[in-house]
C-alpha positions in Angstrom: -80.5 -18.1 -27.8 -77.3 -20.5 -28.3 -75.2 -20.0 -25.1 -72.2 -18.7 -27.6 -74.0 -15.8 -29.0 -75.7 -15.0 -25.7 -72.3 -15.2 -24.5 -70.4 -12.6 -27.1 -73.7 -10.4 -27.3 -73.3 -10.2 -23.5 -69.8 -9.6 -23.3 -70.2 -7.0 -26.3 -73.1 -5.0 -24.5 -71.2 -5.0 -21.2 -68.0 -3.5 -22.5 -69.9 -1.1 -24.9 -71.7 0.2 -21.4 -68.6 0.1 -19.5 -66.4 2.1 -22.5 -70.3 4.6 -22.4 -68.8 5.3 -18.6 -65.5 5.9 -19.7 -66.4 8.4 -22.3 -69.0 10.3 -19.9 -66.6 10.7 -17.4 -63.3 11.7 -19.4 -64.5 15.1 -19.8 -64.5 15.6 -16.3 -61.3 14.1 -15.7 -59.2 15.8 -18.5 -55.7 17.2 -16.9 -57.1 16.2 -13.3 -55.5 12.6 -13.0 -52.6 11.3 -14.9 -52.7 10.2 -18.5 -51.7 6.5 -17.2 -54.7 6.3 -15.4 -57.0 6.8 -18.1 -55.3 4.8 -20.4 -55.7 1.7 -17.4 -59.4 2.6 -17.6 -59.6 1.4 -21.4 -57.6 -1.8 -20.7 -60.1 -2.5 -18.2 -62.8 -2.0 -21.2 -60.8 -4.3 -23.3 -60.4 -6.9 -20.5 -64.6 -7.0 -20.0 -64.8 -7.2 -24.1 -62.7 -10.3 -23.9 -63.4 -11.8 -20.6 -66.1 -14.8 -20.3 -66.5 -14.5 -16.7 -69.3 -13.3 -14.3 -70.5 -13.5 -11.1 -73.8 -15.1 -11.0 -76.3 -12.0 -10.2 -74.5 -9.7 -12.7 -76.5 -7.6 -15.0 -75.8 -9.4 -17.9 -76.8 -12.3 -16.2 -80.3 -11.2 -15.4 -80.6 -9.8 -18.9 -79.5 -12.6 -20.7 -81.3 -15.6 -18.8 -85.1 -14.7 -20.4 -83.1 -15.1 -24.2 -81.4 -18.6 -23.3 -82.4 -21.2 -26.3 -85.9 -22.5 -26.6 -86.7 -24.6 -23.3 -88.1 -27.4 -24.4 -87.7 -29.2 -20.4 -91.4 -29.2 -21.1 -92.4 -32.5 -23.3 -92.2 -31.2 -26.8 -90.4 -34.3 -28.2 -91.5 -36.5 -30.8 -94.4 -38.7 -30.0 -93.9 -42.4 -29.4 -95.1 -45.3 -31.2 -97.2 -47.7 -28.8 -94.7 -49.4 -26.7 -92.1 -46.9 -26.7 -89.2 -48.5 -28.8 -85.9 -47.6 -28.5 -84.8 -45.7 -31.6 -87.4 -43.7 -31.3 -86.9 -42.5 -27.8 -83.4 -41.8 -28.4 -84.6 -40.0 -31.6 -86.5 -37.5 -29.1 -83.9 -36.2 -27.1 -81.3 -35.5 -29.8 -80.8 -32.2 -30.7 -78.0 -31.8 -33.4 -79.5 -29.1 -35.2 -82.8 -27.1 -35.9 -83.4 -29.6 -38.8 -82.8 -32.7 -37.1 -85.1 -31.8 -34.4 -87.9 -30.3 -36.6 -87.5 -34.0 -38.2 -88.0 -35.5 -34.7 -91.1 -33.5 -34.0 -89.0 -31.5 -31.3 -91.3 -28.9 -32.7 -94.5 -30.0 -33.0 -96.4 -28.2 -30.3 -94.5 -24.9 -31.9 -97.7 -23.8 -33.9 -96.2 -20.5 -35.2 -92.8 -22.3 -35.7 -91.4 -19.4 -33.5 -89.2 -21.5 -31.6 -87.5 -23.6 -34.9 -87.2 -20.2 -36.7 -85.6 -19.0 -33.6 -83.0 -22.4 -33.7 -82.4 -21.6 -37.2 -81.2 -18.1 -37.4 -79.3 -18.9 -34.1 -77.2 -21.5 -36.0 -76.4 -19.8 -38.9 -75.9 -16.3 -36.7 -73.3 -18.2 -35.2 -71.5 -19.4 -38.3 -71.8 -15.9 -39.7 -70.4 -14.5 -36.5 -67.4 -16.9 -36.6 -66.6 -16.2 -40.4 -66.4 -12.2 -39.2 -64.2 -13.2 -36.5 -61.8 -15.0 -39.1 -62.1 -12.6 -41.8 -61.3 -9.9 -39.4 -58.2 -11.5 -37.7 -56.7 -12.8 -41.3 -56.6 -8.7 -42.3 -55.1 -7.4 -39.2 -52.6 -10.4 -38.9 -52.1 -10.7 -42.6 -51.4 -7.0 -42.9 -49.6 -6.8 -39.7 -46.7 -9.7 -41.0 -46.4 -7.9 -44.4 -45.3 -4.7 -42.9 -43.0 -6.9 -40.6 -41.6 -8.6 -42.9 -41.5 -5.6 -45.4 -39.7 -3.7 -42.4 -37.0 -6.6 -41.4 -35.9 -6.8 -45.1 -35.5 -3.2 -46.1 -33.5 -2.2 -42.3 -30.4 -1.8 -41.9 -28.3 -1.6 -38.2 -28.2 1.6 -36.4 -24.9 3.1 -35.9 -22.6 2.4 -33.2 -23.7 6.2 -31.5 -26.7 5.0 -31.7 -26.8 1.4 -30.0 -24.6 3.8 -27.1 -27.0 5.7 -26.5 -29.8 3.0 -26.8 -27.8 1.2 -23.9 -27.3 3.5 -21.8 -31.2 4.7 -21.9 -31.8 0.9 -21.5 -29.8 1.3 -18.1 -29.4 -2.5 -17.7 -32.8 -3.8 -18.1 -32.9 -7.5 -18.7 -35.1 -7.1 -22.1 -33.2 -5.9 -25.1 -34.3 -4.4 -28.3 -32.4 -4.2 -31.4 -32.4 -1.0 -32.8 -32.2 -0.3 -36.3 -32.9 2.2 -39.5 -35.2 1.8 -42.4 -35.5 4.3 -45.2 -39.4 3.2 -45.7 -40.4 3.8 -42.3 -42.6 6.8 -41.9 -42.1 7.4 -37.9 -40.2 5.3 -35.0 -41.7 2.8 -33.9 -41.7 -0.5 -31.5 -42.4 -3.6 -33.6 -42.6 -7.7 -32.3 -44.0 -8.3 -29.1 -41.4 -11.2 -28.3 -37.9 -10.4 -30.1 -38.8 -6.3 -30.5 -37.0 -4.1 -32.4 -37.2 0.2 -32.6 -37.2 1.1 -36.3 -36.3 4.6 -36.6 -36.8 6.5 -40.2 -33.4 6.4 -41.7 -32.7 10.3 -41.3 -30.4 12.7 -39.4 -31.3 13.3 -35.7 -29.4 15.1 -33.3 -28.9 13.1 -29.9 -31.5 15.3 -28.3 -33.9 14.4 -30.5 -33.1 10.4 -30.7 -32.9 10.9 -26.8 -36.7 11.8 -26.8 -37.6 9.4 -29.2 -35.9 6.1 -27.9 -37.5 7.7 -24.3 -40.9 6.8 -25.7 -40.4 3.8 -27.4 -39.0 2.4 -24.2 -41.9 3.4 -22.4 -43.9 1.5 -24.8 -41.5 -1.5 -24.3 -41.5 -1.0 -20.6 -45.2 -1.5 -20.4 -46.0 -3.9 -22.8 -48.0 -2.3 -24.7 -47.3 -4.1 -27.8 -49.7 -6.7 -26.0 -52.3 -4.5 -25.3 -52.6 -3.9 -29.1 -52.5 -7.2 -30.0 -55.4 -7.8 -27.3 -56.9 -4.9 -28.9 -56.9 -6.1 -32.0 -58.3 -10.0 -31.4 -61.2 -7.9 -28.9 -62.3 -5.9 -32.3 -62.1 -9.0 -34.2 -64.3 -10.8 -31.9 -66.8 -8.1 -31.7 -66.6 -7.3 -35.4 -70.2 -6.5 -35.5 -70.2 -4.0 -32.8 -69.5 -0.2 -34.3 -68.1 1.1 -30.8 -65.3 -0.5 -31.3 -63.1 1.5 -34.0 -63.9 4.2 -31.3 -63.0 1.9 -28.4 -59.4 1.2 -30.4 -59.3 4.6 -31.6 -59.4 6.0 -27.6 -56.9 3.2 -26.6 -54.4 4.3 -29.2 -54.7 7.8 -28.3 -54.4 6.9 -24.5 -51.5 4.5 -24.8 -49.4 7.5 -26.5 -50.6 10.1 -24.3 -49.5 8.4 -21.4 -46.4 7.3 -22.5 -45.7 11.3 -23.4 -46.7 11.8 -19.9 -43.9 9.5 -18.7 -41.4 10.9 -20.9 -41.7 14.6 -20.2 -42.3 14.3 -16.2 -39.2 15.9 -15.0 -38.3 17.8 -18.0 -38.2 21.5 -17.9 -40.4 23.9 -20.2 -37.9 24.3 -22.8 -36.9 20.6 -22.7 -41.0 19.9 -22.8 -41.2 22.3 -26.2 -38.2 20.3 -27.7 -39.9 17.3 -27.2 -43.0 18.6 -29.2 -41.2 19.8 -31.9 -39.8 16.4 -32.4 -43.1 14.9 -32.3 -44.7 17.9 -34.5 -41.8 16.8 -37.0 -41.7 13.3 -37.2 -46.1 13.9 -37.7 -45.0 15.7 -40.4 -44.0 12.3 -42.2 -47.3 10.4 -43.5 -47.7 7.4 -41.4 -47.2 4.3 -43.7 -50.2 1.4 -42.2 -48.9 -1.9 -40.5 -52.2 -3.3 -39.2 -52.3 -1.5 -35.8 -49.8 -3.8 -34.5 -46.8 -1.8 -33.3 -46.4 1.0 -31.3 -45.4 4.7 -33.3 -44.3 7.8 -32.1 -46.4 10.0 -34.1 -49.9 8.7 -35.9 -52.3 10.8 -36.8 -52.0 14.5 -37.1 -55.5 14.7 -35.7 -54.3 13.7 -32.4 -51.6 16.2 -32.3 -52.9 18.9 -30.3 -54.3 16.7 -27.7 -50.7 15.2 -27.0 -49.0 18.4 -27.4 -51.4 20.8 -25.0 -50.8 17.9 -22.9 -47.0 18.0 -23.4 -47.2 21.6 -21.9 -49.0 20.9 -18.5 -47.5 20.6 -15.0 -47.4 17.2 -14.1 -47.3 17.0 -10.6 -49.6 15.0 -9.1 -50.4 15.1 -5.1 -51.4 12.1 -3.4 -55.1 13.4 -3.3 -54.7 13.2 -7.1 -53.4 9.9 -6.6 -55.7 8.9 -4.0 -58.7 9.6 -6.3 -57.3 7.6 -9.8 -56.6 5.0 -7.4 -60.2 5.0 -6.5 -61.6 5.8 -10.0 -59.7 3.0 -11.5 -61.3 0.6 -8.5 -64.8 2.1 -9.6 -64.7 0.9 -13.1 -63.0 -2.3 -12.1 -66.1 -2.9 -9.6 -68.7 -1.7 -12.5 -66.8 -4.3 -14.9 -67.8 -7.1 -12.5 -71.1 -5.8 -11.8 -71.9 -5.7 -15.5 -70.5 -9.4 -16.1 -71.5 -11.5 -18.6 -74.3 -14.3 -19.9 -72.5 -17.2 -18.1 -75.3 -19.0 -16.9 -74.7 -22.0 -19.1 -70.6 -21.6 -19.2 -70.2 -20.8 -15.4 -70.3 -23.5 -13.6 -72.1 -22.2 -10.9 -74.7 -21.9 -12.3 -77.7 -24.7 -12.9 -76.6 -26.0 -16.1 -75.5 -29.8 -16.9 -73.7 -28.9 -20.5 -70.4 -27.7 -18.9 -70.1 -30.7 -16.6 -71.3 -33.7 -19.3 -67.6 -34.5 -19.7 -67.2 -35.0 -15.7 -70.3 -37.2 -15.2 -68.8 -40.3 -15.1 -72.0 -42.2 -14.4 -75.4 -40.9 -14.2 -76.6 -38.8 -11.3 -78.5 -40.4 -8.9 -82.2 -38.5 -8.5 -84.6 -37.5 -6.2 -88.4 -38.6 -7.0 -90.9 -36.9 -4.8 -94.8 -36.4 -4.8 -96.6 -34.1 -2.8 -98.1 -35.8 0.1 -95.4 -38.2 1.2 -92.8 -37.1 2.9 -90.3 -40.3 1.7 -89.2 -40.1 -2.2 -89.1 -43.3 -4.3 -86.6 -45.1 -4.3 -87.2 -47.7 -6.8 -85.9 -47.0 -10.0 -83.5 -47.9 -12.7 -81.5 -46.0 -15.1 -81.3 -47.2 -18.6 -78.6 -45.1 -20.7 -79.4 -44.2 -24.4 -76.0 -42.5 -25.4 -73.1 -42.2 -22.7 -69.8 -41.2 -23.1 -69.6 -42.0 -26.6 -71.2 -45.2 -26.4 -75.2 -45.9 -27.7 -76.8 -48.4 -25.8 -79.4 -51.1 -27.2 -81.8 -51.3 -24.8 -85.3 -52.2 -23.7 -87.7 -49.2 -23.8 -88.9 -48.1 -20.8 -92.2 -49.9 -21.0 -90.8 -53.5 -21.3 -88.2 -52.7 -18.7 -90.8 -51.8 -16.2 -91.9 -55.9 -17.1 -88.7 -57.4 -17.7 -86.5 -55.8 -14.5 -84.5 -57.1 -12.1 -85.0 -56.4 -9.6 -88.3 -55.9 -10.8 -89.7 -52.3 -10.6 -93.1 -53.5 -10.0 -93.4 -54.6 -6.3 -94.0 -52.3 -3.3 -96.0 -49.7 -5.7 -97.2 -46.4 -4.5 -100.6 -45.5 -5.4 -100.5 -41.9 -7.2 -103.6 -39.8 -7.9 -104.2 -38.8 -11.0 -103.4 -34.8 -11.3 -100.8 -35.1 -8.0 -97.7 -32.7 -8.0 -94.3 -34.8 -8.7 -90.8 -33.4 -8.8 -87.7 -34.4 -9.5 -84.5 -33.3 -7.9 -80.8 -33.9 -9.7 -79.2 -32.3 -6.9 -75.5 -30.7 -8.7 -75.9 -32.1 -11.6 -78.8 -30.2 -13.4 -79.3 -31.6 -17.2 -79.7 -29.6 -20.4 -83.4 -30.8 -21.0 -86.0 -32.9 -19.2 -89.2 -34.7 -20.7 -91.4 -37.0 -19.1 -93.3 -39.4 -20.7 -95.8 -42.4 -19.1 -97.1 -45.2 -20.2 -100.0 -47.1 -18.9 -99.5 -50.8 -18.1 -101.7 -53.1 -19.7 -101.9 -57.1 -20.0 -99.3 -57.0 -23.1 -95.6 -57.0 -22.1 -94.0 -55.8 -25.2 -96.2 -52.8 -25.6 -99.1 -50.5 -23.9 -102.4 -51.3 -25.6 -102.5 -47.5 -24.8 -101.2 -44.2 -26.3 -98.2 -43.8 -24.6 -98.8 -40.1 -22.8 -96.3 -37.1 -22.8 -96.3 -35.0 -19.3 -95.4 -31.6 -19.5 -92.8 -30.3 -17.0 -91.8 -27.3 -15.6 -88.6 -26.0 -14.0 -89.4 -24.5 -10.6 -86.4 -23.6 -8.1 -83.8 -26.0 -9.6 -86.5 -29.1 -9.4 -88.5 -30.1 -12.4 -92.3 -30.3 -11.9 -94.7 -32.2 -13.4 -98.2 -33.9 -12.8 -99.4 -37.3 -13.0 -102.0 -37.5 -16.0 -105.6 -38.0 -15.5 -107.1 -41.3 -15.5 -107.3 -43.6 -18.4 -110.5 -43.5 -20.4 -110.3 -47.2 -22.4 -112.3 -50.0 -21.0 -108.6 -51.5 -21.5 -107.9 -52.8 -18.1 -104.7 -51.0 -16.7 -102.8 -52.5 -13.6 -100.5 -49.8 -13.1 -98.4 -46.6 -14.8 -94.6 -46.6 -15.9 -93.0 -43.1 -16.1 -89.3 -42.4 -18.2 -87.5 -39.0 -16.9 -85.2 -38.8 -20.0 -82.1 -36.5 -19.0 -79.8 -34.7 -21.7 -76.3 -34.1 -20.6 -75.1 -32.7 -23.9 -74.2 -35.9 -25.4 -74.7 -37.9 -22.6 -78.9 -39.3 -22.6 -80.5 -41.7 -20.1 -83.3 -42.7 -18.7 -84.9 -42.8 -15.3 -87.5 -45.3 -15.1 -90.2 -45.9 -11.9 -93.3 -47.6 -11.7 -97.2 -46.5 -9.6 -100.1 -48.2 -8.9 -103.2 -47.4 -11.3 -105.6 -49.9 -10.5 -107.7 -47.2 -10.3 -107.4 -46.2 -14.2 -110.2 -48.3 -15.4 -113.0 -47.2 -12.8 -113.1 -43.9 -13.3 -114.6 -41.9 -15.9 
């Protein structure tokens, strides 16, 4: 799976779980801790929807890394012409697309074409998940700046009362609103996250009831929550696919304006309480005119009345074993957040990936060559770039350069048994893809007078496994075996090339 849709599938499946949790436990938690609390637990939801990053044994991690993209570390590239020439061993190891590598035989031992179909849909999933992503943003922000700028050309200034009484409610906080009237606006609301403003409906209020009402806007001021609905609104966009989340944004709505009711009424006595909910029973009463979800109202829908106004009604006093436990609730669903995580493994860079770190390797990574048996690695190699840093290199192929080096690659051979373990270690700098490919040396120096041979390799604990082949079967006489390690960086590719005795090629069967 592309590391971008394992990513956003990941982070949608961890918040949906995490909002799952939420909703099992608000029945169990209605009127027992404070509406603020619960409205903290669905910005937590909103912060896991949005956030790409994980710890590396999270759950998503461990989901996610058996539906990474196709590994191909084992040698599935295209098959060399004799002699291994250069375009065609840079043609192996670059992946632009499905098509591209289906061209390059990336594919070929893919009988049931599972793997390429698998490439394909990925690509095109993506695209189709990016056009929902802009679709969706374009109607909430298109929408949203509409009503804005339907709003700031139909208002008018509040009256000098008014701004009074705004002032002295503001109590000499640093941020100012403007507050001011329009005669389209449905219900008071909080609108602009930077240069805010309360539009009131351009009616008759008596100061009680503009007290209560510029009370609750504040709160909403106070707290940002103009922020949390524009975070609301780009998390939906992103996971536009995933139908929890108009319930997700519905619950956060309701919570945001429960809680700032909470804040509003705490101190007020019962009669002062039932004052308030008349205000907000009558400003409901008004139909709600749409503004893309974007600014915070005093009233929405009349659905969510009695919720708000049972809740209106209640004592508020909370002990500290009331808030002792939120405390501790909130800290639960934190912890369960970070234990869900998300698919990092390719993005984090902890983890054993080379794609995030291509743009930092300055050179190539010097390797470790080992073969079970010997306890010393070899040393004697050379790297020959393909593609680094933006540069394509014309170079040798492998085979010639094992002739042609300097120092030459060919002197202090070990002898390797056909079928013996190799490995090779890139210590912290793990590349995208490995293949292996070897090459029998003959008497011609521009190219093997044998079929160049493709090893399969195997990821095992961060090293990459393969095995020498078996012995040639030619009565060619071979004088010894050349091996390229091609290494993928994303767009960085090189080469590691190192030399073995073969005398033995020839004699055996």
């Amino acid at each position: 799976m592309h590391e971008t849709l394992a990513l956003i599938l990941s982070l949608s499946l961890s918040g949906s779980l995490l909002a799952g949790l939420v909703w099992l436990i608000k029945p169990l938690l209605r009127n027992r801790i404070p509406r603020s609390v619960t409205y903290y637990l669905w910005v937590v939801v909103l912060i896991r929807l949005v956030i790409p990053w994980s710890w590396e044994g999270s759950i998503m991690n461990a989901v996610f890394a058996g539906v990474q993209a196709p590994d191909f570390t084992a040698s599935q590239g295209e098959k060399l012409p004799a002699g291994g020439k250069e375009e065609a061993t840079s043609s192996s190891v670059a992946w632009p697309s499905a098509e591209h590598a289906r061209a390059a035989g990336v594919y070929d031992a893919d009988p049931d074409h599972s793997a390429y179909l698998l490439t394909l849909v990925n690509e095109y999933v993506l695209y189709g998940w990016l056009a929902g992503v802009v679709i969706s943003l374009a109607v909430h922000v298109t929408g949203y700046m509409r009503f804005a700028a339907s709003m700031r050309n139909t208002s008018r200034p509040a009256s000098d009362n008014e701004h009074a009484l705004l002032n002295k409610l503001l109590q000499g906080r640093t941020r100012r609103v403007r507050l001011v009237r329009n005669a389209y606006a449905a219900t008071p609301m909080l609108l602009g996250l930077f240069r805010p403003r309360i539009i009131i409906p351009d009616t008759a209020y008596t100061e009680g009831q503009l007290t209560y009402i510029l009370q609750h806007e504040l709160v909403h001021l106070r707290r940002w929550d103009i922020a949390v609905k524009w975070l609301t609104v780009i998390v939906t966009s992103l996971h536009w696919f995933n139908p929890l989340m108009m319930a997700v944004r519905k619950e956060i709505n309701q919570a945001c304006e429960c809680s700032c009711d909470e804040a509003v009424v705490r101190g007020l006595t019962t009669s002062e309480k039932q004052a308030y909910g008349a205000v907000l029973l009558a400003v409901a009463a008004r139909r709600p005119q749409a503004g893309g979800g974007l600014q915070a109202t005093f009233a929405q829908e009349k659905a969510m009345l009695r919720e708000r106004l049972v809740a209106i009604m209640r004592p508020h006093t909370h002990t500290k074993t009331t808030v002792l436990f939120s405390n501790t609730l909130l800290a639960l669903v934190m912890m369960c957040a970070l234990v869900l995580g998300a698919s990092t493994a390719v993005t984090n860079p902890s983890q054993e990936e080379g794609y995030s770190r291509s743009h930092r390797l300055v050179e190539p990574p010097d390797i470790v060559i080992a073969h079970e048996g010997h306890t010393e690695p070899i040393g004697n190699y050379q790297v020959l770039k393909s593609s680094w840093n933006g540069a394509i290199y014309n170079r040798l192929s492998f085979y010639q350069t094992a002739w042609s080096s300097e120092p030459t690659l060919l002197t202090g051979l070990r002898r390797l048994k056909p079928g013996e373990g190799m490995s090779v270690d890139f210590g912290a700098n793990p590349p995208d893809q490995v293949t292996v490919q070897m090459a029998y040396l003959t008497e011609s120096h521009d190219e093997s007078l044998l079929p160049i041979r493709e090893v399969a390799v195997r990821k095992v604990k961060g090293k990459y496994m393969f095995a020498n082949p078996p012995a040639a079967v030619s009565d060619i006489p071979t004088t010894g075996r050349v091996f390229s390690i091609t290494a993928v960086w994303g767009e960085n590719v090189c080469e590691y090339v190192f030399a073995s005795d073969g005398k033995f090629d020839h004699l055996e069967p």
